[in-house]
LUMVO-719723 format. One record per residue (C-alpha): residue number from 0; y, z, x. Coordinates in pm, whole numbers, padded with zeros to 5 digits. Example, Ala and Ser with C-alpha at 12.3 -4.5 7.8 and 13.67 -1.06 7.14 Angstrom:
# residues 2
SITE    k       Y       Z       X
SITE    0  -00450   00780   01230
SITE    1  -00106   00714   01367
***
This chain:
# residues 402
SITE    k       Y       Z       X
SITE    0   02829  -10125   05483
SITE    1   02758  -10496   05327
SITE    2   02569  -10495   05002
SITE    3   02277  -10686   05187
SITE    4   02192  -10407   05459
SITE    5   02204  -10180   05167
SITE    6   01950  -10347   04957
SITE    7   01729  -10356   05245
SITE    8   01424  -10076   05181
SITE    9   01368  -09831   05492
SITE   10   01049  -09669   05528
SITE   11   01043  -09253   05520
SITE   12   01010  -09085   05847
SITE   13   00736  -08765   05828
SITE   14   01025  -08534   05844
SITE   15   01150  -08727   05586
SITE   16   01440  -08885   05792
SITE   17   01504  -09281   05720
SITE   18   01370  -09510   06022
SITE   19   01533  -09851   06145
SITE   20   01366  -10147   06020
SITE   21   01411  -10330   06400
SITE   22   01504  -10116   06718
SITE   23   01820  -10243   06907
SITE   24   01808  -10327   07285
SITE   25   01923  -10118   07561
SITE   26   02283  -10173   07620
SITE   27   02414  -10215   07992
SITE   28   02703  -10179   08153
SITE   29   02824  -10497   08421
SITE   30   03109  -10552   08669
SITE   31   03159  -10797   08877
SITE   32   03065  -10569   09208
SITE   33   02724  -10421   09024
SITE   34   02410  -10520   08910
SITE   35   02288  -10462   08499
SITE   36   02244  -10039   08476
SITE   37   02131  -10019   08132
SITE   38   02290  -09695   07975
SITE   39   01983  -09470   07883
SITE   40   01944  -09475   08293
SITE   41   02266  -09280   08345
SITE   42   02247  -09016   08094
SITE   43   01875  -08940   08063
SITE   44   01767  -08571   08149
SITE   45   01419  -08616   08194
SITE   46   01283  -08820   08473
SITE   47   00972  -08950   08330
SITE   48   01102  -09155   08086
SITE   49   00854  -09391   07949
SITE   50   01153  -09653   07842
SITE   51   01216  -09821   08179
SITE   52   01406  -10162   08248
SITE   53   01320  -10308   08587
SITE   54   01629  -10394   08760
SITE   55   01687  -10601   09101
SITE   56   01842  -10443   09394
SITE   57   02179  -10432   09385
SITE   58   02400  -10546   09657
SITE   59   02815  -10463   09649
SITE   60   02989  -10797   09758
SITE   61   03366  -10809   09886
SITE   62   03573  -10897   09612
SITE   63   03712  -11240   09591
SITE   64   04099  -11289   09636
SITE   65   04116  -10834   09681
SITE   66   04078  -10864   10074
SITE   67   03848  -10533   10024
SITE   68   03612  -10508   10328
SITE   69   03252  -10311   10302
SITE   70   03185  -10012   10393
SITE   71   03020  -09996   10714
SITE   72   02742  -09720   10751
SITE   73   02868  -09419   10933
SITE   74   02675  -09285   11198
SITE   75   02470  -08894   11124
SITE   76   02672  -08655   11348
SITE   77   02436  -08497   11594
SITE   78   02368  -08195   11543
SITE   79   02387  -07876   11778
SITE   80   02131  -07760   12007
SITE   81   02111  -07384   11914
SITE   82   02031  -07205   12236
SITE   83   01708  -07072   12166
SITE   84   01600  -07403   12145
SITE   85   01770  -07566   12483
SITE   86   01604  -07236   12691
SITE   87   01834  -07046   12999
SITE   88   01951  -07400   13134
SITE   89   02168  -07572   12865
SITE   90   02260  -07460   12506
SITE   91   02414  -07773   12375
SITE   92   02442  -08098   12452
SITE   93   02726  -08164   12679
SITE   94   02924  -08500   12688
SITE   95   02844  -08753   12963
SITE   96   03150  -08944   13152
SITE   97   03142  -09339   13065
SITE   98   03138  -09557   13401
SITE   99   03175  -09924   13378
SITE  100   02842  -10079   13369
SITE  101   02919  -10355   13631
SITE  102   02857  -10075   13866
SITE  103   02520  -10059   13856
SITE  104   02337  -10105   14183
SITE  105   02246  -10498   14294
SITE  106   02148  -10628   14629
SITE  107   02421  -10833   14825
SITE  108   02400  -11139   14909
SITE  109   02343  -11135   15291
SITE  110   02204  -11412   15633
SITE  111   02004  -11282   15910
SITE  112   02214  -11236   16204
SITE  113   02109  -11509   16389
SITE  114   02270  -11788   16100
SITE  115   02599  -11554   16249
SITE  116   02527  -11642   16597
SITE  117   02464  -12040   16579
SITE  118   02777  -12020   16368
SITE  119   02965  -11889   16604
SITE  120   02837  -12054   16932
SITE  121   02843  -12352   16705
SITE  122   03221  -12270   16639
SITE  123   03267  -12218   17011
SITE  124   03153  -12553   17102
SITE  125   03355  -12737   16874
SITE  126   03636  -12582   16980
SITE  127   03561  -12685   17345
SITE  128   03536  -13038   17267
SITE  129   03836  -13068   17056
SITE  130   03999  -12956   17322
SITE  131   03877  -13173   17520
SITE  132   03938  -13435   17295
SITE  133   04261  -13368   17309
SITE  134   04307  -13363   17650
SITE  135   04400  -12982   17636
SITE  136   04097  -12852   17878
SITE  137   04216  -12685   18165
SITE  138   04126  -12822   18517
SITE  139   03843  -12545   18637
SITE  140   03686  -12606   18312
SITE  141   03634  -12972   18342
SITE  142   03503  -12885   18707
SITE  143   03263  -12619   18608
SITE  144   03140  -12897   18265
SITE  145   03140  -13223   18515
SITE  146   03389  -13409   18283
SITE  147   03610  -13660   18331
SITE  148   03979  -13572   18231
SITE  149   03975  -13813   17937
SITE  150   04173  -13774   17642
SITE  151   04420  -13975   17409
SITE  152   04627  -13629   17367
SITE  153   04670  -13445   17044
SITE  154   04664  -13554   16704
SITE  155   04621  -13482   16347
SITE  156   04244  -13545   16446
SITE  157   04233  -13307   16697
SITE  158   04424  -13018   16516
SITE  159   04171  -13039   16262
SITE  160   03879  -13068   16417
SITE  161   03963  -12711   16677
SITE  162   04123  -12570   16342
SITE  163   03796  -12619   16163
SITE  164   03593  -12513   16474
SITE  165   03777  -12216   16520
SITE  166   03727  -12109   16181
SITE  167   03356  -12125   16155
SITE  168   03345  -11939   16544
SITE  169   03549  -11670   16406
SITE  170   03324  -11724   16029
SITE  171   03032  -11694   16241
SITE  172   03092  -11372   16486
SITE  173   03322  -11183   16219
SITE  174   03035  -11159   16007
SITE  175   02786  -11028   16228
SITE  176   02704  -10642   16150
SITE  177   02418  -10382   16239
SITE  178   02239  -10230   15966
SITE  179   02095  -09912   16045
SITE  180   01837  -09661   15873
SITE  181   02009  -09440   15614
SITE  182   02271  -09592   15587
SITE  183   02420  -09855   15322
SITE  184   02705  -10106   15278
SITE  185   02929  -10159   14951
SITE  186   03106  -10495   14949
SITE  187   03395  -10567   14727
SITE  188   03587  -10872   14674
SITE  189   03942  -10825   14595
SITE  190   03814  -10556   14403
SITE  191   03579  -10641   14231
SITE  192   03193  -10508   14319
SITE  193   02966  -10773   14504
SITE  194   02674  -10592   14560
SITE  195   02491  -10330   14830
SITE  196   02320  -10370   15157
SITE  197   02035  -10206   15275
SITE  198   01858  -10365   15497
SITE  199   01887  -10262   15894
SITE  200   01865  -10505   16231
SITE  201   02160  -10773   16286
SITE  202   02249  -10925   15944
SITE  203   02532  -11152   15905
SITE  204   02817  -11013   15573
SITE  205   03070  -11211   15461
SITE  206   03387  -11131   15689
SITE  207   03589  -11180   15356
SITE  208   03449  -10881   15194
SITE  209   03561  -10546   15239
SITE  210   03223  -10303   15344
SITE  211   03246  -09963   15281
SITE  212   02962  -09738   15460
SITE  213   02786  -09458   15243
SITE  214   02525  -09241   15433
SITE  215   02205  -09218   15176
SITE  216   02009  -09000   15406
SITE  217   01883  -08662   15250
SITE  218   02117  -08385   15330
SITE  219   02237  -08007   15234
SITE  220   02553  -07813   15213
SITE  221   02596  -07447   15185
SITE  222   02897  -07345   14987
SITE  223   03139  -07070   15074
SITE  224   03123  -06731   14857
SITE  225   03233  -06846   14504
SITE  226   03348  -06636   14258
SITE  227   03177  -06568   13950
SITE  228   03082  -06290   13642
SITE  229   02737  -06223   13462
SITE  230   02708  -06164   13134
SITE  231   02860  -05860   13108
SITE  232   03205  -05939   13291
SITE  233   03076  -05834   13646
SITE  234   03247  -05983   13891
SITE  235   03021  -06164   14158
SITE  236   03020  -06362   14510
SITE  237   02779  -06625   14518
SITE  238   02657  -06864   14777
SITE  239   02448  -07188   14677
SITE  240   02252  -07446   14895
SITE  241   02194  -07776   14766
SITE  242   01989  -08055   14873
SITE  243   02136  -08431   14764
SITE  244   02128  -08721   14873
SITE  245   02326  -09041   14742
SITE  246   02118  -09241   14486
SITE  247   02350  -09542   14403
SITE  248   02586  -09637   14664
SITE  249   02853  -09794   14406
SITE  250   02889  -09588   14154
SITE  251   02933  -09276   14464
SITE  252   03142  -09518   14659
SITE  253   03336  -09680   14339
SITE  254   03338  -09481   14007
SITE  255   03489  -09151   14166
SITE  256   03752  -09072   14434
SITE  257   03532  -08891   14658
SITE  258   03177  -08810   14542
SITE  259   03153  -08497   14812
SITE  260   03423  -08344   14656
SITE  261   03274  -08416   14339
SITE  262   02974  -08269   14346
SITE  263   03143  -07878   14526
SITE  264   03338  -07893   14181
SITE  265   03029  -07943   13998
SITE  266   02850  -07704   14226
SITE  267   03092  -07429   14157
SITE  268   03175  -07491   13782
SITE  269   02745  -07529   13704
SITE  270   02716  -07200   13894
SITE  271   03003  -06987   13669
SITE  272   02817  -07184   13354
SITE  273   02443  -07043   13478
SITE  274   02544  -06711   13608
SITE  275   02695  -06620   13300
SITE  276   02415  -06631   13083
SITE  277   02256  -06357   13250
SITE  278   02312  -05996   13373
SITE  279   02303  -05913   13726
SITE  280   02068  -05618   13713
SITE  281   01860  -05473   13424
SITE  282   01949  -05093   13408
SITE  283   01890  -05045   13033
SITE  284   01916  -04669   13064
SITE  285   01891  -04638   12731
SITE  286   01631  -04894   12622
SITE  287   01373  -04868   12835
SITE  288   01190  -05149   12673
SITE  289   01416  -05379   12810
SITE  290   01430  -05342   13193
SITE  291   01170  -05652   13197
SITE  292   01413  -05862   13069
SITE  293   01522  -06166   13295
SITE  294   01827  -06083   13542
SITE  295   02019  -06297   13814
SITE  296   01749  -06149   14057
SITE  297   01478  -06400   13905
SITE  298   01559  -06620   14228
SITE  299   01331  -06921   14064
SITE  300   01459  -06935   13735
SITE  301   01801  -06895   13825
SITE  302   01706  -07171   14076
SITE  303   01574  -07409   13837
SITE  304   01840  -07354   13557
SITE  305   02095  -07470   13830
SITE  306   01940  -07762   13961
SITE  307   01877  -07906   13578
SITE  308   02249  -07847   13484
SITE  309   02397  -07946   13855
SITE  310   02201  -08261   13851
SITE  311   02310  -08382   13451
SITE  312   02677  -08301   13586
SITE  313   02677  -08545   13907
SITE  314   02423  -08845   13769
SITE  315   02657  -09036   13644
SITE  316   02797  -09094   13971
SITE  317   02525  -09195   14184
SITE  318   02423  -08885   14330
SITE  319   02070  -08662   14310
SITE  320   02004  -08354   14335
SITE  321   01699  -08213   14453
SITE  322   01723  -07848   14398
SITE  323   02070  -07605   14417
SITE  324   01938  -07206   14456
SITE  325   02129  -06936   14506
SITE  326   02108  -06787   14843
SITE  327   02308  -06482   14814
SITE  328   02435  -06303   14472
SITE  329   02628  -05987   14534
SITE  330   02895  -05797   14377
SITE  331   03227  -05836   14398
SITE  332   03409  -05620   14674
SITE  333   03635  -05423   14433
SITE  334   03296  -05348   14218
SITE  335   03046  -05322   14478
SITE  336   03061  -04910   14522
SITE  337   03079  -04876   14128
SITE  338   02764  -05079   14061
SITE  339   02577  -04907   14334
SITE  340   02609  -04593   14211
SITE  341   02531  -04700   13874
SITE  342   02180  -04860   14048
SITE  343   02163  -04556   14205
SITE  344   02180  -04352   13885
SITE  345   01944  -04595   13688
SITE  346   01676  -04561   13947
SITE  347   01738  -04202   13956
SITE  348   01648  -04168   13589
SITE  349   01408  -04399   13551
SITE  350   01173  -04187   13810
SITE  351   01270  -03877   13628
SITE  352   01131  -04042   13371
SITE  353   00837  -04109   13473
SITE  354   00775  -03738   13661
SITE  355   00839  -03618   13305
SITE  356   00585  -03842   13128
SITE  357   00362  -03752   13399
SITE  358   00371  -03379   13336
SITE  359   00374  -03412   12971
SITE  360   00036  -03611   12974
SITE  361  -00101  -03325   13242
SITE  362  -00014  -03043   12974
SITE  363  -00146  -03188   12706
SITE  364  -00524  -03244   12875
SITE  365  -00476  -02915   13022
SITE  366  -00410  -02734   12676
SITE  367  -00677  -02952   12517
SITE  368  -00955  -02960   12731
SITE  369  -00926  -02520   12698
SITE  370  -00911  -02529   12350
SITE  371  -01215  -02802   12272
SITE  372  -01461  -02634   12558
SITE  373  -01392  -02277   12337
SITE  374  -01259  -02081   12695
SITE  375  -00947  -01995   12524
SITE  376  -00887  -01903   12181
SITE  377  -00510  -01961   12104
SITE  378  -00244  -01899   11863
SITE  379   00085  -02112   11831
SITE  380   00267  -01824   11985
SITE  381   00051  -01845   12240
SITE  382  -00023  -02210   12252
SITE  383   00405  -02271   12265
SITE  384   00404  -02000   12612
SITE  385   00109  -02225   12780
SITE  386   00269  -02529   12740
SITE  387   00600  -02433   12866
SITE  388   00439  -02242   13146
SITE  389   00209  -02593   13276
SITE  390   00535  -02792   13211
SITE  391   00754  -02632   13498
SITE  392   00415  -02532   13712
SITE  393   00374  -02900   13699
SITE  394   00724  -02997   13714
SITE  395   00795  -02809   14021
SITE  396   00483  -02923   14189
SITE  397   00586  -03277   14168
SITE  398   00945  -03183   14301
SITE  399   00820  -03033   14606
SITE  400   00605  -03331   14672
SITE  401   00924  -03611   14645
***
């Protein structure tokens, strides 16, 4: 230490510890990719600290001549649906299938049918003069028109002219179509989608474009016995009805092979997804606090869980459903007997149950209305022979009355 900073006086601190004559400024630390963080900020342990150095916001930069790129902010990761929370129907989120966009419904670009039919008379014309133009008419026909034979024979003019008739009679009736009620059109150009039709009466389509027809009428299909297993592992045979109808003609006609086929392999692989959430009967021999629970007999909400998961599974195509219920839900053959009997046996005990709680409740206001009205006066002994005596006096009454 210089002999000048040691002659300096310092003034005594209460505990007696020397204090510095001027206090020295915060230090920071700098880069070229941070603001100024002054140093007391990273290494402070409590978070009111009354020392505080305003800062600006800092911003991270690419550095110059490093070709470093910045980071880009990564999307949160969605999280799971538990299945408590997404009920009987769905218990997580389930991808959907991507589809071009382009194939989003649009109206065509259609002419009434009568612009078809002045085209085409209008084509049919022409070509009758040219040919007569040409000198090409045929004898009866220049009778049955009153015209003269004239003609200077045929020429470049000619050709063209019955070339370019011909082409706008065949333009004109190749277009015309019938539109009819429930039923749509999906035109395509060379593959590419041009738009849907509609509309019904005589409308005139572009003979260029190729129409496919799409029925968009409301309509139902009963599947064949499909196999299937409850919660437990039970084999099942199970027979759905759906009601669907086509909701956007391209994406049915264009974004999948065959949408009919599409939708029985939803049908049948939304069915084995629903089914197996749920038992097919509640016997809970055992727990008798559970025979309440929900089972695949529940027709409605077996009903409703189907239609929700059948109709995410086929939207992306184009089609609707309106409801898919179960109309039949029976064991397997091979498991049929077994499962009867165990119904059987269930049902069996459940009403033996129920005799027994029956007669215990009789014996006990039997026993109790004797001993609080003073007719009896009894011991345990005593009391233990009653009670067994009312319990099969009752118990045999009620089996003779079955």
């Amino acid at each position: 230490m210089s002999a000048t900073a040691a002659s300096q006086p310092q003034s005594p601190r209460p505990g007696g510890a020397p204090e510095q004559a001027a206090a020295r400024p915060p230090r920071v630390i700098q880069s070229e990719a941070t603001t100024e963080i002054p140093v007391h900020l990273l290494f402070r342990d409590d978070p009111d600290d009354p020392v505080a150095v305003p800062l600006p916001p800092a911003v991270v930069r690419r550095r110059r001549g490093t070709g470093e790129q910045p980071r880009t902010p990564r999307r949160p990761a969605p999280t799971p649906t538990s299945a408590s929370e997404a009920g009987p129907a769905e218990s997580a989120a389930r991808p959907v299938p991507d589809l071009d966009p382009s194939l989003a419904e649009r109206r065509a670009r259609v002419l009434p049918g009568l612009a078809g039919v002045l085209g085409g008379c209008a084509g049919v014309a022409g070509c009758t003069l040219s040919l007569w133009w040409a000198g090409m008419l045929p004898e009866p026909a220049l009778r049955a028109a009153g015209l003269d034979g004239g003609g200077t024979g045929p020429g470049p003019a000619q050709w063209a002219s019955l070339a370019a008739s011909g082409t706008l009679g065949l333009f004109g009736f190749g277009g015309l179509a019938r539109g009819r009620v429930g039923r749509a059109w999906v035109l395509s150009l060379f593959g590419r989608y041009r738009g849907t039709v509609r509309r019904t009466g005589l409308l005139w389509v572009n003979p260029l474009l190729l129409r496919r027809r799409v029925d968009v009428r409301l309509r139902h299909w009963r599947s064949e016995p499909m196999p299937a297993v409850d919660r437990d592992g039970v084999a099942l045979r199970v027979v759905v009805l759906v009601v669907w109808r086509v909701k956007d003609p391209a994406r049915a006609t264009l974004a999948v092979e065959d949408h009919q086929e599409y939708l029985r392999e939803c049908v049948e692989a939304a069915t084995a997804r629903v089914l197996s959430r749920l038992p097919a009967d509640a016997f809970h021999d055992d727990a008798p606090a559970l025979r309440d629970a929900p089972t695949l007999r529940d027709a409605d909400a077996v009903g409703a869980a189907l239609t929700r998961a059948l109709a995410a599974d086929v939207e992306a195509v184009g089609v609707e459903v309106f409801s898919a219920r179960p109309t039949r839900i029976e064991y397997a053959p091979e498991v049929a007997a077994a499962m009867r009997r165990r119904r059987v046996a269930a049902l069996d005990a459940r009403h033996r149950d129920t005799v027994l709680t029956s007669v215990v409740d009789s014996v006990e206001d039997t026993v109790t209305r004797l001993t609080t009205r003073g007719l009896v006066e009894l011991d345990d002994y005593e009391r233990k022979a009653l009670v067994k005596d009312l319990t099969v006096a009752f118990y045999t009454g009620h089996g003779e009355h079955r």
